[in-house]
PQR file of N, CA, C, O and H, with PARSE charges and radii, in Angstrom:
ATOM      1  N   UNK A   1      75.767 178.692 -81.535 -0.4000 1.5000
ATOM      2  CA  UNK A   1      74.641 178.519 -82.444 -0.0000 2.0000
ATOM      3  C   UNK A   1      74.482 177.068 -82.886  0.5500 1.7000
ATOM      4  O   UNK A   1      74.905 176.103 -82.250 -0.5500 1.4000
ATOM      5  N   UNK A   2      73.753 177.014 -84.175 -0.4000 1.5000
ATOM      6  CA  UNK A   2      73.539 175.138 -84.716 -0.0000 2.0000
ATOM      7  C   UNK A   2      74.871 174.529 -85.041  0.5500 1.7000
ATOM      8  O   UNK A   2      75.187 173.347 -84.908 -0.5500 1.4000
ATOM      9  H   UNK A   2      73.409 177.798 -84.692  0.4000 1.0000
ATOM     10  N   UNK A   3      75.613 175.541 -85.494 -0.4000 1.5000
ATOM     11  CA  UNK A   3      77.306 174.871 -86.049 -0.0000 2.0000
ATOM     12  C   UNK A   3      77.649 174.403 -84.792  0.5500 1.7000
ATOM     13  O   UNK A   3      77.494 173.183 -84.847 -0.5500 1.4000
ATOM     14  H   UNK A   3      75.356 176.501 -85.602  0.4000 1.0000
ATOM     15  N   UNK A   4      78.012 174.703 -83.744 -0.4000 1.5000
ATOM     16  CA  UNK A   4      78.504 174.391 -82.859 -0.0000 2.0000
ATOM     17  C   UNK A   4      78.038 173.529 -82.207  0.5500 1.7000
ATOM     18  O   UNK A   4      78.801 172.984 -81.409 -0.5500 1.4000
ATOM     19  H   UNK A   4      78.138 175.694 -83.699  0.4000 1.0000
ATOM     20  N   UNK A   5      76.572 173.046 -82.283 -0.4000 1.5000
ATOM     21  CA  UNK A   5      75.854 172.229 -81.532 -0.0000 2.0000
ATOM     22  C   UNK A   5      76.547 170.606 -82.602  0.5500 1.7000
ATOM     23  O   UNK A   5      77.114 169.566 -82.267 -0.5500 1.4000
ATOM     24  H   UNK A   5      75.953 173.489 -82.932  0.4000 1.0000
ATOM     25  N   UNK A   6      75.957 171.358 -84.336 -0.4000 1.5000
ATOM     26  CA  UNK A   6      76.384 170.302 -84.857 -0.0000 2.0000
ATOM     27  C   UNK A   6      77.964 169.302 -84.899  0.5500 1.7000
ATOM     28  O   UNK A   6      78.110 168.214 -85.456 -0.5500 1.4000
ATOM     29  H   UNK A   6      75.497 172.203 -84.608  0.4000 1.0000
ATOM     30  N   UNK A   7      78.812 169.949 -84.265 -0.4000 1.5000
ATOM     31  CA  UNK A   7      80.157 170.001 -84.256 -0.0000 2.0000
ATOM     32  C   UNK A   7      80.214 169.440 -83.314  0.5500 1.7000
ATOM     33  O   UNK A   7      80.995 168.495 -83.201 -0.5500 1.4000
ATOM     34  H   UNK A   7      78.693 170.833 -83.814  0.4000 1.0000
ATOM     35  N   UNK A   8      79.366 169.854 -82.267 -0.4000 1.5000
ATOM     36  CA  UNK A   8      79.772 169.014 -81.011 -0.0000 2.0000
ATOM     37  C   UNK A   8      79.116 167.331 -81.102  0.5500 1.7000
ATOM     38  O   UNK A   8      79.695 166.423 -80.506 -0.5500 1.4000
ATOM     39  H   UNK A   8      78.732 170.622 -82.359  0.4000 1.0000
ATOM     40  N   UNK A   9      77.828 167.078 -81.938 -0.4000 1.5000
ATOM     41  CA  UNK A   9      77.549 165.978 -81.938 -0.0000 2.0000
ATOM     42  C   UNK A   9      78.296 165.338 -82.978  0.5500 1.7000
ATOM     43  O   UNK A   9      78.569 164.218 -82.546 -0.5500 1.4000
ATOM     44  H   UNK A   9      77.358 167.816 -82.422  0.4000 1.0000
ATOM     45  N   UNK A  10      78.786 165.485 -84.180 -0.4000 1.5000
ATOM     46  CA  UNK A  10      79.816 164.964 -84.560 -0.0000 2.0000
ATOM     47  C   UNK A  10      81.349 164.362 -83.627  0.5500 1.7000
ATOM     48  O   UNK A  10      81.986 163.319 -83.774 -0.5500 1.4000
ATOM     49  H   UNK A  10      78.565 166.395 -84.531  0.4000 1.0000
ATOM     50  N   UNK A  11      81.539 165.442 -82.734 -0.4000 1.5000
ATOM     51  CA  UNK A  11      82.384 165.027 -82.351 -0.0000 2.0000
ATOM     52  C   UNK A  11      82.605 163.548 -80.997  0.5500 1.7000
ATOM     53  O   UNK A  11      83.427 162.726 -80.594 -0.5500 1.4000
ATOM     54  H   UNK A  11      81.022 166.290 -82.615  0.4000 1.0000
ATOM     55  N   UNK A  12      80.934 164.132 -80.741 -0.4000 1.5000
ATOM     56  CA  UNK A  12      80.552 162.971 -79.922 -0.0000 2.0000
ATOM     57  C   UNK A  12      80.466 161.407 -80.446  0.5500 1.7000
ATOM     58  O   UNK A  12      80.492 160.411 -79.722 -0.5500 1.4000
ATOM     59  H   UNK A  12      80.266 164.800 -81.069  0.4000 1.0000
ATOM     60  N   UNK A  13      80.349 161.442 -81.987 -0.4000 1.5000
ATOM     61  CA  UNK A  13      79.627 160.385 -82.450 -0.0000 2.0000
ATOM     62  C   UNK A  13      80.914 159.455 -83.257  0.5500 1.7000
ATOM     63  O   UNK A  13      80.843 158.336 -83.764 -0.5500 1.4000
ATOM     64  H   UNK A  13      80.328 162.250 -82.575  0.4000 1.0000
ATOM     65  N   UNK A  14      82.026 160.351 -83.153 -0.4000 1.5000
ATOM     66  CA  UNK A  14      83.331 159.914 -83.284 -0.0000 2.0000
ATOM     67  C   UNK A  14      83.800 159.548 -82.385  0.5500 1.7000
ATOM     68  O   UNK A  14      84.560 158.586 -82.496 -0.5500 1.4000
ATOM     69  H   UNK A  14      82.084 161.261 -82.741  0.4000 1.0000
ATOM     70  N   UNK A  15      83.653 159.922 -81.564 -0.4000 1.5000
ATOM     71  CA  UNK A  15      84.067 159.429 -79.887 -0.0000 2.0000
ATOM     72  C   UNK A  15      83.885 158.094 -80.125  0.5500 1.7000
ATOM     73  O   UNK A  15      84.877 157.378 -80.258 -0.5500 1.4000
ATOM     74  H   UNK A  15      83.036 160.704 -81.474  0.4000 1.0000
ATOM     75  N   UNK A  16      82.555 157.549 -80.217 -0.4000 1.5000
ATOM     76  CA  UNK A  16      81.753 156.617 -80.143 -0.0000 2.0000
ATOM     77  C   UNK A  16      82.302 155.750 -80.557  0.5500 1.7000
ATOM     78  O   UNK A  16      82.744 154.793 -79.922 -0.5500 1.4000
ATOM     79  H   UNK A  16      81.749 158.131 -80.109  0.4000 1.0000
ATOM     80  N   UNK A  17      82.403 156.081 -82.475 -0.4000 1.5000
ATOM     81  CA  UNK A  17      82.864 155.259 -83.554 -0.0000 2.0000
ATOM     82  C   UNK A  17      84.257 154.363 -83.097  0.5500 1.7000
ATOM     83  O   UNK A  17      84.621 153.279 -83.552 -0.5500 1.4000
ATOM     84  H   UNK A  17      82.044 156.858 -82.991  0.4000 1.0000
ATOM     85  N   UNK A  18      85.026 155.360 -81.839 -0.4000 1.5000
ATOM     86  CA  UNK A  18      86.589 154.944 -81.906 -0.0000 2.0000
ATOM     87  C   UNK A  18      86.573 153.617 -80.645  0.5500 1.7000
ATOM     88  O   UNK A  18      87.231 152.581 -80.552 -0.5500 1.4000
ATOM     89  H   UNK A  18      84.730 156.241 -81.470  0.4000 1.0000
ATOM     90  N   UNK A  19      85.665 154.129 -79.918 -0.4000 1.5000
ATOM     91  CA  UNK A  19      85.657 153.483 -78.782 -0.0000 2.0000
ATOM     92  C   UNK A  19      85.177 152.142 -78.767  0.5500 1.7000
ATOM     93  O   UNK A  19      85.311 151.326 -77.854 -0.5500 1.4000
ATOM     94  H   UNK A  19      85.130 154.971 -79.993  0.4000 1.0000
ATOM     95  N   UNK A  20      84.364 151.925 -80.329 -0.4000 1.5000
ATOM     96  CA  UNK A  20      84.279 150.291 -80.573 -0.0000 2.0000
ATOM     97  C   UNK A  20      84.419 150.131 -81.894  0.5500 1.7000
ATOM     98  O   UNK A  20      83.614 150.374 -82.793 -0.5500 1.4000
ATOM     99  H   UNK A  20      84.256 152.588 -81.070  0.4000 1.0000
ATOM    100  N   UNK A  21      85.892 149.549 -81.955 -0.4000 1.5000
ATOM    101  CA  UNK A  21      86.343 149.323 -83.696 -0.0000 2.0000
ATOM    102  C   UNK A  21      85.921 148.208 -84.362  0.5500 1.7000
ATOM    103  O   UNK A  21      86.664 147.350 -84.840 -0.5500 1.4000
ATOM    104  H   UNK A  21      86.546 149.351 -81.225  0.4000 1.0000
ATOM    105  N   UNK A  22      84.846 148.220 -84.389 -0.4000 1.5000
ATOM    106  CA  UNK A  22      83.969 146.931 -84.477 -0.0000 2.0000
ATOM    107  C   UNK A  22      83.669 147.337 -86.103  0.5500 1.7000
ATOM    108  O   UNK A  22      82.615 147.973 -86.118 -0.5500 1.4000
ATOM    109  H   UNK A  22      84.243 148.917 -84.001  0.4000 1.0000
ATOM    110  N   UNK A  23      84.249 147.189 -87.541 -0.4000 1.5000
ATOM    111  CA  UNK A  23      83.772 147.769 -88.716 -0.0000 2.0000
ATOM    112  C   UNK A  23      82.778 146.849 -89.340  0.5500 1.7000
ATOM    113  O   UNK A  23      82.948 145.642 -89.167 -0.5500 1.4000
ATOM    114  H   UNK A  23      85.105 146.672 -87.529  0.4000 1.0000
ATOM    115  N   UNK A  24      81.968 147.179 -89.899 -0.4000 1.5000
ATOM    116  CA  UNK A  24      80.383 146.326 -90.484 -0.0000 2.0000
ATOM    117  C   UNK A  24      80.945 145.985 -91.623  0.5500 1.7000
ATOM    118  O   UNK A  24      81.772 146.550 -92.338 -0.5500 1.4000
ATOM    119  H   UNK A  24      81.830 148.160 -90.040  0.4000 1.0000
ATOM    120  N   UNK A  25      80.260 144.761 -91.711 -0.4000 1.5000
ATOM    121  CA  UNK A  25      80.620 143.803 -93.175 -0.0000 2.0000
ATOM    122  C   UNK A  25      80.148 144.759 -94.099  0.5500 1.7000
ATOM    123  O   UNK A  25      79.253 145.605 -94.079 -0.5500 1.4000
ATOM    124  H   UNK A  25      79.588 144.301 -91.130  0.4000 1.0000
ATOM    125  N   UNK A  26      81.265 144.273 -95.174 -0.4000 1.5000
ATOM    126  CA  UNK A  26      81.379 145.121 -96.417 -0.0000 2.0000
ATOM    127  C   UNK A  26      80.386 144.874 -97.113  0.5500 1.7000
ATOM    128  O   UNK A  26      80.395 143.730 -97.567 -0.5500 1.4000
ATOM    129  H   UNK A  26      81.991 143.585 -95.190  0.4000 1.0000
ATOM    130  N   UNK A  27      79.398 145.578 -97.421 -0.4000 1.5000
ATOM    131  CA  UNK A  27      78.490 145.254 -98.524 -0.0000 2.0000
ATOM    132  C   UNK A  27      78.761 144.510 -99.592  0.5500 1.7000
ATOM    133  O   UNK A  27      79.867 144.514-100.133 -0.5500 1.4000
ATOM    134  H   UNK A  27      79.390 146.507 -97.052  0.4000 1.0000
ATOM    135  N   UNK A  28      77.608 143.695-100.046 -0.4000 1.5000
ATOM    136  CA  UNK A  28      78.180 142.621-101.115 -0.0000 2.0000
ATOM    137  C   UNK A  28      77.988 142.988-102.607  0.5500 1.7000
ATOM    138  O   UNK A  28      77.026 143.686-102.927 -0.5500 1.4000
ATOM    139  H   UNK A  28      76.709 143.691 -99.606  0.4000 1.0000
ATOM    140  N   UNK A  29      78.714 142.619-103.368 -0.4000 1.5000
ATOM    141  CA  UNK A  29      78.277 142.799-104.911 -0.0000 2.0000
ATOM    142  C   UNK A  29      76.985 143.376-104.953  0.5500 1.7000
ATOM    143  O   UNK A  29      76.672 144.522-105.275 -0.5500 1.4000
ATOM    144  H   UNK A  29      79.495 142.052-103.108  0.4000 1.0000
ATOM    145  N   UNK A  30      76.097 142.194-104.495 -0.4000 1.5000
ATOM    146  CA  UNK A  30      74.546 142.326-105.252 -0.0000 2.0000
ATOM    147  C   UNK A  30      73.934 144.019-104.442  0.5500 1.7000
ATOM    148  O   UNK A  30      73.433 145.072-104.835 -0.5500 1.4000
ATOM    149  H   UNK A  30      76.351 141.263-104.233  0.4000 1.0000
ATOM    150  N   UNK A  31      74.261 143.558-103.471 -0.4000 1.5000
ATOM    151  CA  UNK A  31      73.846 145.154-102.015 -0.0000 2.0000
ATOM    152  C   UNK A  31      73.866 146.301-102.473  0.5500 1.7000
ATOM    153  O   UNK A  31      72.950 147.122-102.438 -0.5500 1.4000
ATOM    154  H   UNK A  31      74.668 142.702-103.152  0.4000 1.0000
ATOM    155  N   UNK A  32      75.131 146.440-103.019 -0.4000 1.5000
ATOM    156  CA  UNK A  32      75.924 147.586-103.904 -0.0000 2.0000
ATOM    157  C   UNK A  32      74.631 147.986-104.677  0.5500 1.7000
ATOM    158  O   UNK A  32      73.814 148.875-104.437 -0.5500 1.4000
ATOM    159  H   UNK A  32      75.875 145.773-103.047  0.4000 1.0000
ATOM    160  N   UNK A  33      74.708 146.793-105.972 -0.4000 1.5000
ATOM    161  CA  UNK A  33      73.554 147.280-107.195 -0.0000 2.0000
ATOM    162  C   UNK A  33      72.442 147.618-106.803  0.5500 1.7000
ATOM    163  O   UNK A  33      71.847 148.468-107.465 -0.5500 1.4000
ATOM    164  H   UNK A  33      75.372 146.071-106.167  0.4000 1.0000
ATOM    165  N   UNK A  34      71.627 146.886-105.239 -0.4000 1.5000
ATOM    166  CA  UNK A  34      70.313 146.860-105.232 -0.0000 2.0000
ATOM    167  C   UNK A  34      70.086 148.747-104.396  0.5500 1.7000
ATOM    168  O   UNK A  34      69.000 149.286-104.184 -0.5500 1.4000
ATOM    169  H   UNK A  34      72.110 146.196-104.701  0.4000 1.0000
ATOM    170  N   UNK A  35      71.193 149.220-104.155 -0.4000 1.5000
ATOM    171  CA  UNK A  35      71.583 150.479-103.518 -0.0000 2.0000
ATOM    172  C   UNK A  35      71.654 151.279-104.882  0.5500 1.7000
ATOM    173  O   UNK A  35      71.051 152.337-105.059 -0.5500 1.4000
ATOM    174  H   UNK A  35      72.075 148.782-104.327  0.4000 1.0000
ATOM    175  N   UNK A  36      72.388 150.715-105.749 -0.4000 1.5000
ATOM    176  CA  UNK A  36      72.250 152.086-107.006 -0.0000 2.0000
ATOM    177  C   UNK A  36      71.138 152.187-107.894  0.5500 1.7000
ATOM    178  O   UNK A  36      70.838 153.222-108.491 -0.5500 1.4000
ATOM    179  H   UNK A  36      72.878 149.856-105.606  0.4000 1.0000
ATOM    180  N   UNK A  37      70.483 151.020-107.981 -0.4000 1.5000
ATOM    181  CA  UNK A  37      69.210 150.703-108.590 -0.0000 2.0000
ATOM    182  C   UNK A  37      68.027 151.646-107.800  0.5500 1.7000
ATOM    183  O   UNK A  37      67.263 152.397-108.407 -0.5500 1.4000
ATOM    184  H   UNK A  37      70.726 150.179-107.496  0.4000 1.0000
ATOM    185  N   UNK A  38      68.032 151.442-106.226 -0.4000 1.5000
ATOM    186  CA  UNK A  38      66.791 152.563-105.845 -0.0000 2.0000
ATOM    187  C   UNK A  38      67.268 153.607-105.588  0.5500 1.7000
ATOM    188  O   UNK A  38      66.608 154.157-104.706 -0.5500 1.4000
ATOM    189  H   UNK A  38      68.652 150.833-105.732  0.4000 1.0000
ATOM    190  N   UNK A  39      68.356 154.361-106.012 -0.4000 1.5000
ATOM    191  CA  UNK A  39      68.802 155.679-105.564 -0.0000 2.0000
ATOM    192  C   UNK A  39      68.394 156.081-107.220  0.5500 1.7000
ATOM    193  O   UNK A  39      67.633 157.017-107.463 -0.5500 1.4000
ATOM    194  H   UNK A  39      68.892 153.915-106.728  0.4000 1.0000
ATOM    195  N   UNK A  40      69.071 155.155-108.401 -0.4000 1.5000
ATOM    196  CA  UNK A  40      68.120 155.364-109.783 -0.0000 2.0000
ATOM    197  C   UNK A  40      66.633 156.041-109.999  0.5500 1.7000
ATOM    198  O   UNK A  40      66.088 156.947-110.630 -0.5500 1.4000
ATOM    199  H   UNK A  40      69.689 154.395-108.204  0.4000 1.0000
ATOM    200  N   UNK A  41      66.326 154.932-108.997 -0.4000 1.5000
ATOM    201  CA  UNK A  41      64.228 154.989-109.432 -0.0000 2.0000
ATOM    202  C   UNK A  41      64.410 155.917-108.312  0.5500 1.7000
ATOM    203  O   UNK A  41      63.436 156.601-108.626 -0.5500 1.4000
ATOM    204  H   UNK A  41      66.769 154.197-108.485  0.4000 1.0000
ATOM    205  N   UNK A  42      64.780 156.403-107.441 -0.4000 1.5000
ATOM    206  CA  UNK A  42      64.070 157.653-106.575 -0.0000 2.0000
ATOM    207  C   UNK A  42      64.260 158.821-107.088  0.5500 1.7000
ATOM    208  O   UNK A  42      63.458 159.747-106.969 -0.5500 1.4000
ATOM    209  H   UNK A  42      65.572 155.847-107.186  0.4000 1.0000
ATOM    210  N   UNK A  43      65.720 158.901-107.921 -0.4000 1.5000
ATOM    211  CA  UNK A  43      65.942 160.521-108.770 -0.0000 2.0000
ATOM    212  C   UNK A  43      64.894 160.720-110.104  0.5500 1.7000
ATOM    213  O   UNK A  43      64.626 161.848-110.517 -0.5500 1.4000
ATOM    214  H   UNK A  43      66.372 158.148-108.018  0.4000 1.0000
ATOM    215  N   UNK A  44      64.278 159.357-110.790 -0.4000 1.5000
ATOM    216  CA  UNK A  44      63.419 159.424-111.504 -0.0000 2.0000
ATOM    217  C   UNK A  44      61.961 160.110-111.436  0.5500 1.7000
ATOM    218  O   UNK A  44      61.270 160.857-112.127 -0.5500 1.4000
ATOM    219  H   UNK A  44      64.496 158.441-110.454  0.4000 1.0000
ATOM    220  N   UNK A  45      61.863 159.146-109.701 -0.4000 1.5000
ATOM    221  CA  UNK A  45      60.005 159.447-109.396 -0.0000 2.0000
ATOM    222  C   UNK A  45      60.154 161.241-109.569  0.5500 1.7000
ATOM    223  O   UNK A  45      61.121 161.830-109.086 -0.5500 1.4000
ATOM    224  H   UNK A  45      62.425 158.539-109.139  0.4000 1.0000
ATOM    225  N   UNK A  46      59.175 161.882-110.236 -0.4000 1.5000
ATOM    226  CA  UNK A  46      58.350 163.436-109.821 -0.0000 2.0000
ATOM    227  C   UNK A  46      58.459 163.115-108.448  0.5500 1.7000
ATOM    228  O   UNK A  46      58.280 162.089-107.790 -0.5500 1.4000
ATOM    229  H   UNK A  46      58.390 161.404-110.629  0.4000 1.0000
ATOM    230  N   UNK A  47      58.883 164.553-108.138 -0.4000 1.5000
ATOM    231  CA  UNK A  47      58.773 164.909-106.600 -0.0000 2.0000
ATOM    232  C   UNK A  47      57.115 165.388-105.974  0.5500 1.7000
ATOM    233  O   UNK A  47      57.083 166.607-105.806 -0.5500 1.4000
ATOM    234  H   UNK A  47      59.028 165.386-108.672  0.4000 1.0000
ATOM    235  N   UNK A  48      56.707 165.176-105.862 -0.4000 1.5000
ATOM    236  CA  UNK A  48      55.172 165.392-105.410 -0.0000 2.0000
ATOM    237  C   UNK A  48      55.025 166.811-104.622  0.5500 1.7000
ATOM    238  O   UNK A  48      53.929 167.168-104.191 -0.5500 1.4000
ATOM    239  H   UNK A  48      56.733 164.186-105.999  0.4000 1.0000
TER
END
């Protein structure tokens, strides 16, 4: 069924992850805030 489909693309996408340990720059101070600031104003807006 979907579990299994979903399980399998997870598992694919770990595959992936391992096969290039390449980790993305750490978000910076400001990145952080400008990330909690619109996750703020989006739980605010009315949902339409």
């Amino acid at each position: 069924g979907n579990k299994h489909l979903a399980i399998k693309l997870m598992n694919k996408a770990r595959r992936k992850q391992e096969e290039k340990p390449v980790t993305p720059p750490a978000p910076t101070a400001e990145e952080k805030l400008l990330t909690e600031i619109r996750d703020l104003l989006s739980q605010q807006q009315p949902k339409l």
